[in-house]
C-alpha positions in Angstrom: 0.0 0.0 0.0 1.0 3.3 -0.9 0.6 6.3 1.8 0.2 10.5 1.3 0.5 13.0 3.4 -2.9 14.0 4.4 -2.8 18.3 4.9 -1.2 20.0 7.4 -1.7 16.6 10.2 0.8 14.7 11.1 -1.1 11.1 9.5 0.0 8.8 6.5 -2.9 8.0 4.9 -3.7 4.9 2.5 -3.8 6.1 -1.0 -7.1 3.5 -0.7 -9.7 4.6 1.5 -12.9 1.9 2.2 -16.0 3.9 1.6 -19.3 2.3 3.3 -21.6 3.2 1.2 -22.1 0.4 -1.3 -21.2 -2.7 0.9 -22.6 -6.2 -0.3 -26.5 -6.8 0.0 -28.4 -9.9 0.1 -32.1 -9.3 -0.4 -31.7 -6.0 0.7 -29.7 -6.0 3.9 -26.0 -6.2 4.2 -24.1 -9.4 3.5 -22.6 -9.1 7.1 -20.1 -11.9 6.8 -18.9 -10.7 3.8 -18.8 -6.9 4.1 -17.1 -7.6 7.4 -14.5 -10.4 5.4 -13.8 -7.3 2.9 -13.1 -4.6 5.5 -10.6 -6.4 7.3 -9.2 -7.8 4.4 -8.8 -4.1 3.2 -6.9 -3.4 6.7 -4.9 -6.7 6.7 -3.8 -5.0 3.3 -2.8 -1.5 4.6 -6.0 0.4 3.7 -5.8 2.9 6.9 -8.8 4.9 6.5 -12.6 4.4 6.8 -15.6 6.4 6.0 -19.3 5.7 6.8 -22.1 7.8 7.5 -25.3 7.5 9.8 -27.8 7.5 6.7 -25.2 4.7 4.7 -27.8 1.2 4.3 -30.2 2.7 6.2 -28.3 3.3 9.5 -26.7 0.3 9.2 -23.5 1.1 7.6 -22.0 1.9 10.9 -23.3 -0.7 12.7 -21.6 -2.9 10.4 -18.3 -0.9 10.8 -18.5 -1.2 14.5 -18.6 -5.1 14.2 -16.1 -5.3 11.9 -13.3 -3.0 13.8 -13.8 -5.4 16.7 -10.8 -7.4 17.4 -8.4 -5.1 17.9 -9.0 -3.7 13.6 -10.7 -0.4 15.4 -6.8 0.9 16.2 -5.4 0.6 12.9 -7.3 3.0 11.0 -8.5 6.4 10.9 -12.6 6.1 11.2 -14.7 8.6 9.7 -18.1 9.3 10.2 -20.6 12.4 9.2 -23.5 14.1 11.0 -26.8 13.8 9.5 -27.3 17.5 9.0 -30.5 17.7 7.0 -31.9 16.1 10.1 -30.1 18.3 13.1 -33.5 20.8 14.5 -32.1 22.0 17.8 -28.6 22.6 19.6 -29.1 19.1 21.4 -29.4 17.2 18.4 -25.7 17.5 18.0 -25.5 15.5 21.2 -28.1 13.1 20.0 -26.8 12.0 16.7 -23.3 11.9 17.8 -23.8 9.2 20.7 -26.3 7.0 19.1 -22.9 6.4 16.3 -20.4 6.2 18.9 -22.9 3.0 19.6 -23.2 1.9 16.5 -19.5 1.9 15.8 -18.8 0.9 19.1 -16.1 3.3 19.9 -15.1 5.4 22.2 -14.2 8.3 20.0 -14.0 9.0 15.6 -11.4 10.2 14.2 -13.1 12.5 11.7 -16.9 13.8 12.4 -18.1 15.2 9.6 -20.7 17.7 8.6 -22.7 15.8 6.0 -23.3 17.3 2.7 -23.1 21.0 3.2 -24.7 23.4 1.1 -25.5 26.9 1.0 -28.8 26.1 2.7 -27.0 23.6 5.6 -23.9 24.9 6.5 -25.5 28.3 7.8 -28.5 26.6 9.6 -25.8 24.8 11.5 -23.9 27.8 12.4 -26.6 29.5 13.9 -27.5 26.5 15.8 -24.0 26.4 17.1 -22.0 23.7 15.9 -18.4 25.6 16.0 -19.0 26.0 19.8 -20.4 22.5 19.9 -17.9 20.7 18.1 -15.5 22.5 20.3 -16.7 21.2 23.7 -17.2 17.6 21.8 -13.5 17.4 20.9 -12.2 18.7 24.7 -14.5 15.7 25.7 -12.5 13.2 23.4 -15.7 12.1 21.7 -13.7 12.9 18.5 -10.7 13.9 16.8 -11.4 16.6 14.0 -14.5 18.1 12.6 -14.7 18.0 9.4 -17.5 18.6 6.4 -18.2 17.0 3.1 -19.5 18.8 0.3 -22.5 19.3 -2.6 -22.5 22.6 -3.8 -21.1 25.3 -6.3 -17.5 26.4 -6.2 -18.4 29.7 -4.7 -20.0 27.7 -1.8 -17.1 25.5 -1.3 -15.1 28.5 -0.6 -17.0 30.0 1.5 -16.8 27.2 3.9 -13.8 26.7 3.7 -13.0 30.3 4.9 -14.8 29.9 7.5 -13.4 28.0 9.8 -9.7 25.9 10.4 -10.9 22.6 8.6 -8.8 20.0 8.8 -10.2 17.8 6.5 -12.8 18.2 3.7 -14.4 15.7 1.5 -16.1 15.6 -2.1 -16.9 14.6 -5.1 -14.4 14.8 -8.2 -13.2 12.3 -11.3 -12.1 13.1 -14.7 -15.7 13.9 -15.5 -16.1 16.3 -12.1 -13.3 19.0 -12.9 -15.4 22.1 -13.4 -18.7 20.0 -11.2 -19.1 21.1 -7.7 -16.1 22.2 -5.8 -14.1 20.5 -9.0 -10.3 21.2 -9.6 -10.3 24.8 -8.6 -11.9 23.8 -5.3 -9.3 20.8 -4.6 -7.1 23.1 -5.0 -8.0 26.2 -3.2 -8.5 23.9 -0.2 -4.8 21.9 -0.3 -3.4 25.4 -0.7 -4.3 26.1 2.9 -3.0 22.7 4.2 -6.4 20.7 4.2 -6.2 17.2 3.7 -9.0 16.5 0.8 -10.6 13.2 0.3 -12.2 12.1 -2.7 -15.4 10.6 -3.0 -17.2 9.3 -5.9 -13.7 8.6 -8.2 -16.1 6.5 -10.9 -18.8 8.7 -10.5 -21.3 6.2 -9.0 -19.7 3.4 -11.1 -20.5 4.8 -14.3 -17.1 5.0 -15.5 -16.5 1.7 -14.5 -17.7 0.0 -17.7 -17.2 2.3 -20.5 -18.7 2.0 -24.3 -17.2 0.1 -26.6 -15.6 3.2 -28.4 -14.4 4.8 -25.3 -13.4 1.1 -23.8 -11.2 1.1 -27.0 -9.5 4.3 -26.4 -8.6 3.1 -22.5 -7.0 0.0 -24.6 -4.6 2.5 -25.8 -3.1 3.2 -22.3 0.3 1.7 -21.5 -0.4 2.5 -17.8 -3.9 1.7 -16.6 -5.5 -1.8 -16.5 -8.9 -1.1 -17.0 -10.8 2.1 -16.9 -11.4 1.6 -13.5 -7.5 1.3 -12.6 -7.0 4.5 -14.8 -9.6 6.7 -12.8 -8.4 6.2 -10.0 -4.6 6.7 -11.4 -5.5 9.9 -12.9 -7.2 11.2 -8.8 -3.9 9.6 -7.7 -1.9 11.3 -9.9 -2.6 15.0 -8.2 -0.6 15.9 -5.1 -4.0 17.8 -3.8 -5.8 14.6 -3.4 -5.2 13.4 0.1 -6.8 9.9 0.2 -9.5 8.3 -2.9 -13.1 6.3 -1.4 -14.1 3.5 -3.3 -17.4 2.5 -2.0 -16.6 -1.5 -2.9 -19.6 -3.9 -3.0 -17.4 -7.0 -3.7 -13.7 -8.8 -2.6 -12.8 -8.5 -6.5 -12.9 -5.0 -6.3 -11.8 -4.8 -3.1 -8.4 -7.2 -4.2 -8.2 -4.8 -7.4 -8.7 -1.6 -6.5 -5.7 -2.6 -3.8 -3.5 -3.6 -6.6 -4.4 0.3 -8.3 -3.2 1.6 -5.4 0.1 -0.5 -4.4 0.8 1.2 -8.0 -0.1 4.6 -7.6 1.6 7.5 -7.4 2.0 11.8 -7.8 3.0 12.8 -11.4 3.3 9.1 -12.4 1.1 9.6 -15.2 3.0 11.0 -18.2 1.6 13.5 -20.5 0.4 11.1 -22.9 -1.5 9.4 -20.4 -2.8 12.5 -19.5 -3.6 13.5 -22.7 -5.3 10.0 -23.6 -7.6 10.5 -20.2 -8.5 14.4 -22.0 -9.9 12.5 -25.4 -11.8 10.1 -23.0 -13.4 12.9 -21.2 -14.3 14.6 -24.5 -15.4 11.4 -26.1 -18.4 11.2 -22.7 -19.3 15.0 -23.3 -19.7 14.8 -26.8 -22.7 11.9 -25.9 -24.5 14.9 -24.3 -27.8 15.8 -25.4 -28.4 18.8 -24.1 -25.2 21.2 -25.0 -25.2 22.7 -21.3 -21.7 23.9 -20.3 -22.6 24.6 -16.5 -21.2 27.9 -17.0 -23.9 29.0 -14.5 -25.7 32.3 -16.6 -28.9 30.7 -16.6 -28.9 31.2 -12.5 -30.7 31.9 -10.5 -33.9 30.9 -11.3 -36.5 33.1 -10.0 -37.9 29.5 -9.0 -35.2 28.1 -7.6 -34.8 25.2 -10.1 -31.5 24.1 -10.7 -30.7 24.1 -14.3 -27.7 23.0 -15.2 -27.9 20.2 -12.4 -31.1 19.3 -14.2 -29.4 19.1 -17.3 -26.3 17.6 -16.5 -28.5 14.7 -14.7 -31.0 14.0 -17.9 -27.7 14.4 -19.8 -25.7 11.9 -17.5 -28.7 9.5 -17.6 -27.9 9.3 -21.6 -24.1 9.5 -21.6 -23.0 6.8 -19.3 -26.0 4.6 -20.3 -28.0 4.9 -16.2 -31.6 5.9 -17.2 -32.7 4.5 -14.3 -30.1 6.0 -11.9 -30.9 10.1 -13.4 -34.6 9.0 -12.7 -33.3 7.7 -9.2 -31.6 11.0 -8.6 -34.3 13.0 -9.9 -37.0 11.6 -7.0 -34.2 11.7 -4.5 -34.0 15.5 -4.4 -38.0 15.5 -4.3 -38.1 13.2 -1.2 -35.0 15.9 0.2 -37.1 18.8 -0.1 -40.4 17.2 1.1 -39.5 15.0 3.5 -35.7 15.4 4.6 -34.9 19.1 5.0 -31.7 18.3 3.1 -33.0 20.2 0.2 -34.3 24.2 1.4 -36.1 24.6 -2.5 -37.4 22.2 -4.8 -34.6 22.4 -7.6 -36.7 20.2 -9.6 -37.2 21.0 -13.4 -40.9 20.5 -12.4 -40.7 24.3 -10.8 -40.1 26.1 -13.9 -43.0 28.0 -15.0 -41.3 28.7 -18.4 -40.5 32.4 -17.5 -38.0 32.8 -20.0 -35.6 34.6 -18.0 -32.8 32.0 -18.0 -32.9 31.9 -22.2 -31.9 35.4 -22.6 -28.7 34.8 -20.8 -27.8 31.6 -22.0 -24.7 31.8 -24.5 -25.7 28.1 -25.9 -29.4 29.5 -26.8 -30.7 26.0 -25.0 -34.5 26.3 -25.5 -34.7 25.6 -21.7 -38.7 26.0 -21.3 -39.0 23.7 -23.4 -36.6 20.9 -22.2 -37.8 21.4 -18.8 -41.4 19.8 -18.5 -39.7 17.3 -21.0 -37.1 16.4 -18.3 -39.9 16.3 -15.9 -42.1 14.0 -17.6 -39.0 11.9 -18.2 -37.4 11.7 -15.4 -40.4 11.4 -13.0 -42.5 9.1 -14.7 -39.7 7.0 -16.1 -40.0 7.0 -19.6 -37.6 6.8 -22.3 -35.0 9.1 -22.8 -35.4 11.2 -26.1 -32.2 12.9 -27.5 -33.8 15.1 -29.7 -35.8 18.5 -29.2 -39.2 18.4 -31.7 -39.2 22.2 -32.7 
């Protein structure tokens, strides 16, 4: 196993960390046996650092985690966790959450405690409420290490947090594909520039870049380097001296034994620039599958009704480019149920809120006729029918 400095604290980190978000299911539940069997496997290996959360498999996630860091496994790795902020109401809630996963990991203390998926709508509800002082007392009571926070938002967001406060440790989302999505390259960046360790989540975006199309399989042939398209993802996030450690959110012991294998190989500025180059025709070879020619340059925003457009696009647009219909749909009633029923969502940034204003097409520099591809997405998307890739006119 290979190990990286991880921002201005004094750990080596596993270039491999085990996300617990996708372990092994059997009719629904977790294959405990075998998620357990992978996990320490993983450690037995080197992997040093492990992330769950209290919403992973239903709350079960860290259950599982606690069982399998029994037998001494619980003091060879870093354990990270996150608080379920879309749920937090009151000051005492912090409290709440917090102890019930110190249960279910069966631990004394994390390592990391991180602020789940902030946003522009979470991260000030939890400041008002007090987490800075909270997470304060919480740490001169030993109950964990380092607060940290992971990330869905725009770049401006990102930076915003980060300012405000002496993060240690952030997390998000960035591949190949992700460079200019979310917090992106600029935001890796910004953030390892002021010595915080950044882990990556979501390196095959979901899986999607797992299993390529034929044409793009046959330009990841070319590589000298990589394996399989897999193996080259990840060398392409291991390639960046900003990255501090990569998740991969393994459902079987194949993956776990391969993606082990990436990573005893792994390395900063071990990709040469034809690699890198090669990686740059794959990425344009995905975009050019797009239907929608959104660039996520942001003009159209923001809506005077709150919908998200280019997130709307670049989900109908994903759905069609890495062949997941299903998953975009998936996606699509996800941030329903978070604005209805989970708080993690403040507006509904659903292409079903546009009421075709208009306002957003005379500032867009692609001329997208987006009234009109919104109910479409809608109807699409919520009622899962098939994907069209053409606008009638």
């Amino acid at each position: 196993m290979k190990y990286r400095k991880f921002g201005k604290l004094d750990y080596k980190v596993s270039a491999l960390g085990f996300g617990s978000m996708r372990l092994p299911t059997i009719e629904g539940k977790i294959d405990e046996p075998e998620a357990i069997k992978m996990l320490r496997f993983a450690i037995d290996k080197g992997v040093n650092y492990v992330d769950t959360a209290y919403r992973y498999h239903d709350g079960q996630s860290e259950v599982l985690v606690g069982k399998a860091l029994e037998e001494g496994y619980r003091e060879k790795v870093l354990l990270a966790t996150k608080l379920p902020s879309w749920l937090v109401e009151k000051y005492s809630d912090f409290d709440q959450y917090l102890g019930e996963q110190l249960e279910r990991l069966k631990t004394k203390a994390i390592d990391f405690y991180l602020l789940h998926t902030l946003n522009k709508n979470s991260w000030p509800k939890l400041k008002n409420l007090g987490i800075l002082d909270w997470a304060k007392e919480a740490e001169a009571k030993g109950l964990f290490q380092h607060l940290a926070f992971s990330f869905h938002d725009d770049l401006e967001t990102f930076k915003e947090i980060v300012d405000a406060y002496h993060w240690p440790m952030c997390q998000i989302q960035y591949n190949f594909m992700d460079i200019k999505t979310q917090a992106g390259m600029e935001g890796l960046r910004y953030a390892a520039n002021k010595g915080i360790a950044v882990v990556i989540m979501e390196p095959l975006l979901g899986g999607n870049l797992a299993e390529p199309p034929a044409d793009i399989q046959l330009l990841w042939s070319e590589s000298t380097a990589c394996k399989t398209p897999v193996d080259g993802a990840l060398q392409w996030l291991w390639n960046q001296a900003e990255v501090s450690t990569v998740l991969s959110g393994m459902s079987s012991m194949d993956q776990v034994v391969a993606n082990i294998d990436y990573a005893a190989r792994s390395g900063i500025h071990t990709l040469n620039n034809d690699e890198l180059l090669l990686i740059e025709k794959i990425r344009e070879k995905y975009e050019a599958l797009s239907v929608i020619p959104c660039t996520r340059c942001g003009y159209c925003m923001p809506c005077p009704q709150n919908v998200d457009i280019p997130q709307n696009f670049a989900n109908y647009n994903n759905g069609i480019r890495y062949s997941c219909e299903k998953g975009s749909q998936d996606r699509y009633k996800f941030w329903k149920a978070a604005y209805e029923n989970h708080g993690m969502l403040k507006n509904d940034i659903r292409a079903a809120s546009c009421i075709a204003c208009g306002e957003c097409e005379i500032k867009c520099p692609q001329t997208i006729a987006i009234s009109k591809w919104m109910p479409i997405i809608h109807d699409i998307l919520d009622n899962e029918k098939p994907f069209i890739r053409k606008l009638d006119t």
